[in-house]
N, C-alpha and C positions, 0 to 999 in steps of 0.2 A: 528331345533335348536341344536339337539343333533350335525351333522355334524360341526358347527359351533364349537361348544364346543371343538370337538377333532382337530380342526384348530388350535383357539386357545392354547389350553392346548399344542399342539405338538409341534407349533414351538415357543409359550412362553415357554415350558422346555428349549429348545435348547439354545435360547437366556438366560435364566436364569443360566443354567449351565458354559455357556462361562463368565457370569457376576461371577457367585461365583469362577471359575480358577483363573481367574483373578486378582480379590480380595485377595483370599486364597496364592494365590501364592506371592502378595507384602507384606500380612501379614506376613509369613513365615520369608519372605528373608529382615524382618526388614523393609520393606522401604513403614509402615505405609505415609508417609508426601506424598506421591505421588497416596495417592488414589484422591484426591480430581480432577485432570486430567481425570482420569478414568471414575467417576460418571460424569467427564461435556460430554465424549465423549456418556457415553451412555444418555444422556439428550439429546445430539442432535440427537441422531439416534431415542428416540423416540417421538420426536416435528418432522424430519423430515417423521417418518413413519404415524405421526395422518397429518401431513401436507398433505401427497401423497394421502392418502385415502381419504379427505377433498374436494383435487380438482378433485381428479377420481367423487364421489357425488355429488355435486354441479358443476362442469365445462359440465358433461352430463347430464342435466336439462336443459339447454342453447339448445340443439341442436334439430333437426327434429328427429320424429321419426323415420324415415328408419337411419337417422344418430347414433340413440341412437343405434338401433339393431346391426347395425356394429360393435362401437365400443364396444359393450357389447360382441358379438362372439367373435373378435378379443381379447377382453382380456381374453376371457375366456380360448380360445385357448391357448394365454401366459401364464395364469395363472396356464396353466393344464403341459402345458411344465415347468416350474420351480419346481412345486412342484413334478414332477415324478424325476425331475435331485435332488431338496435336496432331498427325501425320501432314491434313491442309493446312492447320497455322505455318505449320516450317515449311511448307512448301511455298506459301504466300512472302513469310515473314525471314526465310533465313537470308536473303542479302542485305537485309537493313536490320538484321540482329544486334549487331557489334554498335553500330550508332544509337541504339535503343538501348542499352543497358546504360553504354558512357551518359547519356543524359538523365539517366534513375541514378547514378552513382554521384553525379555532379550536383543533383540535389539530396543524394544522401549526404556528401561529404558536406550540404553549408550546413545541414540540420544537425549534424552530431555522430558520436558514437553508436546510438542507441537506432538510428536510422541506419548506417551501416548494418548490422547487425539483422534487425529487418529486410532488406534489400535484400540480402546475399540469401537470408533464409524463405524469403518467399522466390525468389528465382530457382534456389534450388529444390525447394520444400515441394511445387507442384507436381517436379518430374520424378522425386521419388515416391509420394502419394499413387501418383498415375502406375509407375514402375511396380510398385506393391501389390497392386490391387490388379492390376495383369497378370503380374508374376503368379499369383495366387489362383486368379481363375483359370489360367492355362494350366496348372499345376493340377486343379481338381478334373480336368477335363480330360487330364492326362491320366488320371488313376495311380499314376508311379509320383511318390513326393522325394523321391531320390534323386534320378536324373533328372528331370524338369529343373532343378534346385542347381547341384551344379552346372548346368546351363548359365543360367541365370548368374550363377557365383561370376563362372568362367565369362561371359560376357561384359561383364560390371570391370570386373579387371583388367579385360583388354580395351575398353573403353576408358579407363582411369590411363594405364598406358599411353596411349592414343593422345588423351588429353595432356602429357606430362610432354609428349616429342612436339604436338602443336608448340606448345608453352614455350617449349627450348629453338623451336625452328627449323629443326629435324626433317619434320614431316611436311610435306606438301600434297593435297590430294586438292580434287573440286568436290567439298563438301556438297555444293548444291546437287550435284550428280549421285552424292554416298545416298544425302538423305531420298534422292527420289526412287533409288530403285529398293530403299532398305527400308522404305515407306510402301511401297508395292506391295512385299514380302508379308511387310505385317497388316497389308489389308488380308490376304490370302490366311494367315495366320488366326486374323481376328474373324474371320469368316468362319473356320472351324470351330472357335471358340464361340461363336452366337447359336451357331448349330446345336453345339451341347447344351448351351446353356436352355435353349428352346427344349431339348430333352433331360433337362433338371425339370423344369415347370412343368410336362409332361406326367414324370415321378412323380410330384408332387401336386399333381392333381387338380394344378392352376390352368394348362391346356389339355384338356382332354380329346380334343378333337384332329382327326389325322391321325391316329397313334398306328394306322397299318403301316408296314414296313414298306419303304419306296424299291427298295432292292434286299437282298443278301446274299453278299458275296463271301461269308465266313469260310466256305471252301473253298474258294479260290485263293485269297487273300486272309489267313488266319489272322486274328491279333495278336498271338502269342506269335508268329514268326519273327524275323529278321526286318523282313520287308514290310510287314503288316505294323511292327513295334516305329519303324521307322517312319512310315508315312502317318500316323499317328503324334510322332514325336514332332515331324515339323508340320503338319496341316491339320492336326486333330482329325485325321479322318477315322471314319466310323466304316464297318464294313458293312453295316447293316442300320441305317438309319430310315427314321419313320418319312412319312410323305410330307408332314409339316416342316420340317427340320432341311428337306431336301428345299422346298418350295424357300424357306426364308432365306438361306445359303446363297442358292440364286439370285432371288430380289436384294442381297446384299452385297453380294460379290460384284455383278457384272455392271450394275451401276457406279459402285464406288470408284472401282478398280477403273471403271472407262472415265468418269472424271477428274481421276487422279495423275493417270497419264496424258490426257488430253492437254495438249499444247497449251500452254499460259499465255498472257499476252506478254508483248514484246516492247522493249523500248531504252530508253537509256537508264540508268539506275544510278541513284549519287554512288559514289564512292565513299566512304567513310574516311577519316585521316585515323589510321590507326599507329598503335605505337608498334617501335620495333618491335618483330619477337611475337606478334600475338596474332591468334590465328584468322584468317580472315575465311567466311563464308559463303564469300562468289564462287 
């Protein structure tokens, strides 16, 4: 559940933030009358992002089991691939975030309505796609579609929150700092989740190879315990996973995770002129 939670919470900040620039930024610049473009574009990014997750759930219900296991690997795999590419974009790109949208919105606004609209729905539209389509394979790796879910709920909502006190000026935190250790997190998270997804395709009869078991610690560490449900819940760990599933875990953990923490370089960063009120990303 907890894993789920900091999905949620992560990249509903991100979406949330891109919504308050946004906003803050047409307040600013006078040009209240053209929020209402804005709010339709993110309406549709997120009736498109509940739509995607919708038919990922009920479209694999339909299918054979050796078919469910595939497509379960397969997204998981993708799933694991996007969220390592967003964790280093915002680690690259969040101090120059807020000056990157005002100059997408500055050429929205000479274009029209129909470019507002656009804008706000493809800013926000990726992160719920992404948000979907994790939420979903942590969800299957998890085996419970209850807790993983509200997780998920509950994160989405403290992240709308979050975004509502940015907006007001409430809040002050150093995002650059949230996103990096809450980017760590879900390398460690998506680590678990490529693991299963390696023993979906397994099931399914796409890796056959490795299938001995690297450990089993079912005695030690039930799944049905407290502790067993729980480390499960934020690291998908497996008590008894095969030698492949161990071997990829590694080759993907300890690389990412060292380049992720690894010192960036260093130098002066423009500063952005931003409007009162609106959250900044340094």
């Amino acid at each position: 559940m907890f894993g789920n939670y900091l999905i949620g919470l992560r990249e509903g900040l991100e979406a949330s933030l891109v919504v308050c620039i946004l906003i803050a930024y047409l307040v600013k610049t006078d040009n209240k009358s053209r929020l209402a473009p804005v709010w339709t574009g993110v309406a549709l990014a997120v009736a498109l992002s509940l739509a995607f997750g919708a038919l990922l759930q009920f479209g694999s219900s339909t299918l054979t089991f050796q078919a469910q296991e595939i497509l379960g690997g397969t997204l998981s795999i993708l799933s694991v691939g996007l969220v390592t590419w967003m964790v280093f974009w915002m680690r690259r790109t969040a101090r120059h975030l807020t000056s990157e949208l005002q100059g997408k919105l500055d050429a929205a606004l000479a274009l029209g309505t129909g470019a507002l609209v656009i804008t706000a729905f493809l800013a926000v539209g990726r992160e719920g796609l992404e948000t979907s389509l994790f939420i979903w394979t942590a969800v299957q790796a998890s085996g419970d579609g209850v807790r993983p879910l509200v997780g998920a709920v509950l994160g989405l909502a403290t992240s709308v929150v979050l975004g509502w006190l940015f907006y007001k000026g409430t809040l002050r935190i150093n995002l650059a700092t949230f996103f990096r250790w809450t980017g760590a997190m879900l390398v460690l998270v998506a680590a678990g989740v490529l693991a299963y997804g390696i023993h979906d395709l397994q099931e399914g009869d796409i890796l056959p190879g490795l299938r001995t078991l690297a450990f089993d610690i079912s005695g030690t560490i039930p799944a049905d315990s407290w502790y067993g449900t729980l480390l499960k819940g934020v690291f998908n760990f497996q008590p008894d996973p095969t030698v492949l599933q161990v071997i990829v875990w590694l080759l993907y953990l300890i690389p990412v995770l060292a380049l992720f923490l690894a010192p960036g370089r260093t130098g002066p960063a423009v500063r952005p002129r931003q409007p009162a009120g609106q959250p900044s990303v340094e």
